[in-house]
C-alpha positions as CSV (number, residue, x, y, z in Angstrom):
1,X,-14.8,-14.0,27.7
2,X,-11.2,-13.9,27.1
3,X,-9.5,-13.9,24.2
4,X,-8.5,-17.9,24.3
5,X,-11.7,-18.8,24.6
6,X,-13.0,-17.2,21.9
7,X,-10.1,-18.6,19.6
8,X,-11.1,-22.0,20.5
9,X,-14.5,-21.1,20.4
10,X,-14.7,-19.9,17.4
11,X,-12.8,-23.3,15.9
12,X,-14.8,-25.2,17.7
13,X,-17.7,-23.6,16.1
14,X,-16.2,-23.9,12.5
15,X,-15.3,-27.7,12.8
16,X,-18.4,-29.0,14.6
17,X,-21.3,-26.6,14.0
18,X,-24.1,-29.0,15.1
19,X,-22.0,-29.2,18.8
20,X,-21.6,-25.4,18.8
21,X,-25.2,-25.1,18.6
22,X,-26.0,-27.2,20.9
23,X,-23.6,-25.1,23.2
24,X,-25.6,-21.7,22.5
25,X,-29.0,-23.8,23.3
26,X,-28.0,-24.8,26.4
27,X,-26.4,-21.3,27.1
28,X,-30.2,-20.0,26.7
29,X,-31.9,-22.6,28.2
30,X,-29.4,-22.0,31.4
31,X,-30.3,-18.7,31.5
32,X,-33.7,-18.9,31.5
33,X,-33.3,-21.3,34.4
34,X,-31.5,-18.4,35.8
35,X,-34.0,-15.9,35.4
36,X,-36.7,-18.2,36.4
37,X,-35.2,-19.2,40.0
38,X,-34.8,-15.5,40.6
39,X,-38.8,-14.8,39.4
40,X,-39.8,-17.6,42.0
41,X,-37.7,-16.3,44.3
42,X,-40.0,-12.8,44.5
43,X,-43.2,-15.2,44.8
44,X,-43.9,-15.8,41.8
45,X,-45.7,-19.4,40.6
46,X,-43.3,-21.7,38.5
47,X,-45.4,-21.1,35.5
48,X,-45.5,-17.7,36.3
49,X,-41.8,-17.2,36.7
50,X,-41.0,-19.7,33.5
51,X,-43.0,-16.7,31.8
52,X,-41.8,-14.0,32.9
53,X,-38.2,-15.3,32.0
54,X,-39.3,-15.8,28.8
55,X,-40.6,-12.5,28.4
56,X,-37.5,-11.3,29.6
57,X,-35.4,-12.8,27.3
58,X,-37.4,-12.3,24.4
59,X,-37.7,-14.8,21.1
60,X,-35.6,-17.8,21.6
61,X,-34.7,-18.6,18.2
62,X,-33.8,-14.9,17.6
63,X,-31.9,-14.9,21.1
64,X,-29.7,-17.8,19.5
65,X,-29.2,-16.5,16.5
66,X,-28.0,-13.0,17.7
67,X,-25.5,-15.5,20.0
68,X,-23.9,-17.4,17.2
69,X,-23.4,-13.7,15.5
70,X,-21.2,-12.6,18.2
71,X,-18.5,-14.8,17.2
72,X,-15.5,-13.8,14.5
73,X,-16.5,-17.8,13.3
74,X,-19.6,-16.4,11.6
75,X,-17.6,-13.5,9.6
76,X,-15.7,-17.1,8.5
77,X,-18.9,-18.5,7.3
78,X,-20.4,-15.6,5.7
79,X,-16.9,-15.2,3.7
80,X,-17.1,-18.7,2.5
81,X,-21.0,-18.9,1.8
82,X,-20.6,-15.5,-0.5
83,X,-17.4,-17.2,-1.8
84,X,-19.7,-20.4,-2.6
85,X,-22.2,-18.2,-4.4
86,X,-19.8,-16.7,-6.0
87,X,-18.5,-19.9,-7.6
88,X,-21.7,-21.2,-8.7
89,X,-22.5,-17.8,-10.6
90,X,-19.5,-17.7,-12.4
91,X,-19.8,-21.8,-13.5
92,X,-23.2,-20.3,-14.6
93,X,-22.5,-18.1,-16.9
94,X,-18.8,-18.9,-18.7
95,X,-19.0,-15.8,-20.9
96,X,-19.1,-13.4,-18.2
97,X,-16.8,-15.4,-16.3
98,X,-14.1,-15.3,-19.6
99,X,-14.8,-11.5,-19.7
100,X,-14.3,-10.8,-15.8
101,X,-11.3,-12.8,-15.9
102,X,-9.8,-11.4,-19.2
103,X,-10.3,-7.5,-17.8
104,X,-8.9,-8.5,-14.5
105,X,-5.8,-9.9,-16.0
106,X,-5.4,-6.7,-18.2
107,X,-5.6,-4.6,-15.2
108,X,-3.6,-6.4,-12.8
109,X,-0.7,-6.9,-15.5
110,X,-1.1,-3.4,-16.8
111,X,-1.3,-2.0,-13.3
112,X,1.8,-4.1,-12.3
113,X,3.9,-2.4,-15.3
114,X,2.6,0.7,-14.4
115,X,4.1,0.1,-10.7
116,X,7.2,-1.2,-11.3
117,X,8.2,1.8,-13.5
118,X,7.0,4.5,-11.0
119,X,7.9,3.1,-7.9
120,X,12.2,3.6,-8.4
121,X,11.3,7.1,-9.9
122,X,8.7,8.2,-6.9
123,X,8.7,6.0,-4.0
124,X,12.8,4.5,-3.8
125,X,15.1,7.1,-2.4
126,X,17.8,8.2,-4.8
127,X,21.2,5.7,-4.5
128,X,23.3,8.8,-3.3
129,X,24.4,10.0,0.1
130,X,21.6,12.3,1.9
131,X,19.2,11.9,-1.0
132,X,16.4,13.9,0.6
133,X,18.3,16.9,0.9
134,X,19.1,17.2,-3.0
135,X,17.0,19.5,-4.7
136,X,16.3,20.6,-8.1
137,X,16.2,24.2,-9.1
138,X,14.2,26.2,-11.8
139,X,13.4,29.4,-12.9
140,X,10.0,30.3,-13.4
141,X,9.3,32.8,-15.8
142,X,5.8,35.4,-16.1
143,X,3.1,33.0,-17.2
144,X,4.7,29.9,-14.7
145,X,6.4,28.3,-17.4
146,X,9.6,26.3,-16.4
147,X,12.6,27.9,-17.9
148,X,16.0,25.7,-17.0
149,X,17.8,29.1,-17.2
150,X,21.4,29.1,-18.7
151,X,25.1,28.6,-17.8
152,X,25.4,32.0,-16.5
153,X,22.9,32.0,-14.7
154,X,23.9,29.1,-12.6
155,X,27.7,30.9,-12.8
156,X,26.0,33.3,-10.9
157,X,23.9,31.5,-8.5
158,X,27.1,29.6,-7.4
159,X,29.0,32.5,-7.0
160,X,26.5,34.4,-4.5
161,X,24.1,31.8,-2.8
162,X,25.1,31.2,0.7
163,X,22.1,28.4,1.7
164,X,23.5,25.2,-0.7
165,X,26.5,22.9,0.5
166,X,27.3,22.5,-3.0
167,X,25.2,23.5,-6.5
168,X,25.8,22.0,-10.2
169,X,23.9,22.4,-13.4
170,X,23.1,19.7,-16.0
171,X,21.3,19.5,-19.5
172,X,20.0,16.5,-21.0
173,X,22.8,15.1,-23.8
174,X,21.8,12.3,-26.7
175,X,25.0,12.0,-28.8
176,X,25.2,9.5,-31.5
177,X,28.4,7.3,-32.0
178,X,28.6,6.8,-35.8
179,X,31.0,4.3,-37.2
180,X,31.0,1.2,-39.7
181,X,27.9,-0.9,-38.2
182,X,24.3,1.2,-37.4
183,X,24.7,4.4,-35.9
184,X,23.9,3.9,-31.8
185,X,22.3,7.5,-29.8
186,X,22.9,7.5,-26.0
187,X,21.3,9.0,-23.4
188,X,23.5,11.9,-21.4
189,X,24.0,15.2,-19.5
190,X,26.0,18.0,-19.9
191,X,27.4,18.9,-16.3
192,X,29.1,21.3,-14.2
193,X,32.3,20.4,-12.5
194,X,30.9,20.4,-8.9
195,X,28.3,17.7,-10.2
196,X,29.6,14.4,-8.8
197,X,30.6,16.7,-5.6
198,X,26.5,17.6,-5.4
199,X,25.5,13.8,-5.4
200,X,28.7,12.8,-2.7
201,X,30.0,10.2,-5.6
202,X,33.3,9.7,-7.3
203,X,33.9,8.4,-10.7
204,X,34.4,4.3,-10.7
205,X,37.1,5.1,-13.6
206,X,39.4,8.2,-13.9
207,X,39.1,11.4,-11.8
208,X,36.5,14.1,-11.2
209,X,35.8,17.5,-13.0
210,X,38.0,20.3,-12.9
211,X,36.8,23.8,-12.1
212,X,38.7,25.2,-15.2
213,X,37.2,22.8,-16.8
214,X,33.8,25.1,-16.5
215,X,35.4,27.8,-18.4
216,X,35.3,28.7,-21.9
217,X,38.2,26.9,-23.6
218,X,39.1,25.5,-20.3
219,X,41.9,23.0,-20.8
220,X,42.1,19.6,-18.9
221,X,44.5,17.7,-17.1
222,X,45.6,14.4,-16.5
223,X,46.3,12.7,-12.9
């Protein structure tokens, strides 16, 4: 059967059940026609051949039952008749429907906070240029605890690693701006020189790091 016909089969079946029915009966009946002309056809009597297509075929009822299964219409029906039942339970019994609702509503909403907060950290890529191939580094010390390692060490690792386009350090900053109103923290990082050069930005105001600027009691220019 192709495809079309099972589309408008299947509709068929789901606006006029009593006709689709009738369609699967007469389906059977056809056959058994079928399989009693070719019965007679070896010798057989008609009552003998009427039997022995029956036999054949097996349990009417069952036969058209097993039919109308076939269909994707009766997946359609099953949904809405367990959807139905459904319904009916939950008008049954308010309290449980109040609690099912209630926990539901928690889950979904907390679920939903949960989401939005870990997808831009995990699942977005980073808003710089090549963001998969930026990396994080650590040193891991005896024990495998994380140790961010200091200044120097990233002096060094600048100085001698050959695999890295670019490398820059950074270290989590909260100043506190104090002045006549409430004091207000921020959230910042101490960074290398070669940081914005790392993440392929540029400053929307003002220029970029120096290199002397990494040094102790480097001193700063203007442009």
């Amino acid at each position: 059967m192709s495809l079309w016909r099972q589309l408008t089969r299947g509709v068929r079946a789901l606006a006029h059940r009593s006709a689709a029915d009738q369609d699967v009966a007469d389906e059977v009946e056809h056959y058994l026609e079928q399989a009693a002309a070719a019965h007679l056809r070896r010798g057989l009597s008609p009552e003998e051949a009427l039997r022995a297509a029956r036999i054949e075929l097996g349990n009417v009822t069952s036969v058209r039952e097993e039919v109308r299964g076939y269909g994707w219409e009766n997946l359609i029906e099953m949904l809405f008749a367990d959807l139905r039942y459904a319904a009916r339970r939950l008008r049954a019994e308010l309290g449980f429907t109040a609690v099912a609702v209630l926990t539901l509503s928690l889950g979904i909403g907390g679920t939903t906070a949960i989401f939005s907060v870990v997808h831009p950290i995990l699942f977005e890529p980073l808003p710089y240029p090549g963001a998969g191939r930026i990396a994080m580094i650590w040193e891991v010390v005896p024990g495998g605890a994380r140790n961010e390692g200091t200044f120097g060490m990233y002096s060094e690792l600048a100085q001698r690693q050959h695999s890295f386009e670019a490398i820059a350090a950074l270290k989590p900053w909260q100043p506190t701006m104090t002045g006549a109103e409430q004091p207000e923290r921020f959230d910042g990082q101490r960074v290398s020189a070669s940081y914005f050069g790392v993440l392929g930005v540029a400053p929307s105001l003002g220029r970029a790091f120096l290199s002397t600027e990494d040094q102790g009691n480097g001193r700063t220019s203007s442009s």
